[in-house]
Phi, psi and omega in degrees: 000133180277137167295144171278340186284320184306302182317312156316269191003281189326295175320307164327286173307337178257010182273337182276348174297163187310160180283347169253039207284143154255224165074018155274117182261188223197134160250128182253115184273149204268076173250159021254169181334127161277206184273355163265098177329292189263102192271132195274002181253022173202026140290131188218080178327331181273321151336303216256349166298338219251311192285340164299303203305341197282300207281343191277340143337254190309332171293324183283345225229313172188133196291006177267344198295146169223162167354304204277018162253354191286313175290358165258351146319297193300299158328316192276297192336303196273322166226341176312115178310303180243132205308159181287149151268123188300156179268169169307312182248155176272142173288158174259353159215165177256338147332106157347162150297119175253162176272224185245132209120323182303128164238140188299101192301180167275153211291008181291305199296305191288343185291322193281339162294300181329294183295350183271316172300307164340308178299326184275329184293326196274307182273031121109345203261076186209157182252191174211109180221167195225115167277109163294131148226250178304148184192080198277161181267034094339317159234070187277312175299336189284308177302313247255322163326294192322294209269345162296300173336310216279309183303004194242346184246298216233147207257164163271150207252104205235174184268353165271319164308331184260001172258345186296296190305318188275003180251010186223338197063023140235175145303131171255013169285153173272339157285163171270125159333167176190135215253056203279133176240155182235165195221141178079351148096030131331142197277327183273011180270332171273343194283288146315274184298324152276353115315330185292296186299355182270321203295292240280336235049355193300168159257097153270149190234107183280147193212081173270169197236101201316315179291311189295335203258356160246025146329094175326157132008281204272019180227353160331306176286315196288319185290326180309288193298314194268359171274332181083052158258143196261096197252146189242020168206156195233106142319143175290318178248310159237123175315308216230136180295162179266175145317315181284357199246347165279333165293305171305301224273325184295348173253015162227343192230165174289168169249118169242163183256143176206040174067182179291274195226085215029102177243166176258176167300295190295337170276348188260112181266289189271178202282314181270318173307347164265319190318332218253279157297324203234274243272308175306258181357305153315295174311333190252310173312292204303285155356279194262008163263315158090021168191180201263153172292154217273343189192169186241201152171128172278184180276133168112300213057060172283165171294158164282123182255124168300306130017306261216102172331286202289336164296316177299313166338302175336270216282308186319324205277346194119331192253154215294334210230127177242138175251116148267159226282337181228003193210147181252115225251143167259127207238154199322132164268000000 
């Protein structure tokens, strides 16, 4: 049974790391259901009894917490090879960064999340992913730590496996997956991170935002600082990976869409905020990669709304897959 002061503590700890840190890791459920509902070799009941306990924790400790800090509790409890470490001060909330804007839905709404992912965990229908952003080689040893654990317990993960899994309900990894995604389109995520994922085997699945990689040099950090991107080092010379080096990266790892330049869902509205965010971005990944991107993920990590320009934009373009804070979506063909 987890104790609750473990259960603070852990939240504690991961609230105190930077708001862009990398390396969080994460359980994500796999919706919707495929057609063998349950996979019996990677269900677990006792996963998904750990994950009420994590979240009815945290939900009573502070009323801003959502779903996705409780999987990320849960994740350090359960596979991060090395535990989040508390900061010299206790944080005053356990809440993630949310982005500007952000609004908490109400605790009606996150209880019925709760239970569905509770549900995707117990059946068996779940990833294990780890969120990248910056990730400079100043600590390279430290990822190297990371991604060996992770590669020593769980297999990588490709996007054909998980369309393999919604269209049959197993797996054909012989381990439970495991997912390292890097975000933004960072120059260390090739410097760094990608040697790391050749020693490991790992599958990384990159989510660059299209616009920051034509970016100038010298105007990088700035685009950077005005975007809500989190850099935890400043290079001297370029911030943002090129193209040819997103193209190298597209023949052993996914390409994923992540807007033009970091956009939330709700901002892309009108007919040119999709051209801009959704359609070009898309248009240039395909391009320069030689396939449609493997998954999508907004600033924030909203769900697919249909409702939702820019969502429709998505699933109009083709792809397959949406990633959300707490859930990976396969989305309608």
């Amino acid at each position: 049974m987890l104790d609750p002061g473990e259960v603070r503590r852990a939240a504690a700890a991961i609230a105190a790391e930077d708001e862009e840190r990398a390396g969080v890791a994460m359980f994500l459920g796999l919706q919707p259901p495929p057609p063998r509902r349950d996979d019996p070799a990677h269900a677990d009941v006792d996963l998904g009894r750990r994950l009420g306990v994590v979240w009815d924790v945290l939900a009573a400790a502070d009323p801003d917490v959502t779903v996705q800090d409780a999987l990320a509790v849960l994740a350090d409890l359960e596979f991060r090879p090395v535990r989040a470490r508390a900061g010299s001060e206790v944080p005053g909330r356990l809440a993630a960064w949310r982005p500007e804007g952000w609004r908490t839905p109400p605790r009606a709404e996150r209880d019925a999340e709760a239970a569905r992912v509770r549900d995707a965990l117990v059946g068996g229908r779940l990833l294990r992913v780890v969120n990248y952003h910056d990730t400079p080689l100043s600590r390279q040893e430290e990822f190297r730590v990371e991604l060996q654990g992770y590669a020593a317990r769980f297999d990588p993960v490709s996007a054909a496996d998980v369309l393999e899994f919604f269209a049959t309900g197993r797996w054909r990894t012989g381990r439970p997956g495991i997912v390292p995604a890097f975000f933004d389109g960072f120059a260390s995520a090739v410097r760094c991170a990608a040697p790391l994922l050749a020693e490991t085997g790992l599958t990384g699945w990159f989510y660059p935002p299209t616009e920051f990689l034509d970016v100038r040099p010298g105007d990088q950090q700035e685009f950077a600082r005005t975007h809500d991107y989190g850099v935890l080092e400043h290079p001297g010379d370029r911030l943002a990976m090129t193209w040819d080096e997103l193209a190298h990266l597209a023949e052993d790892h996914e390409v994923c869409g992540h807007t033009a330049t970091h956009a939330a869902s709700p901002d892309v509205v009108s007919d040119d905020d999709v051209d801009r965010q959704v359609r070009e971005p898309v248009r240039r990944l395909t391009e320069v990669c030689g396939r449609t991107p493997a998954a999508w993920a907004w600033l924030g990590g909203t769900p697919f709304d249909p409702g939702a320009p820019g969502d429709r934009a998505v699933l109009a373009a083709g792809i397959p897959l949406l990633t959300s804070n707490t859930t990976l979506e396969r989305l309608p063909s």
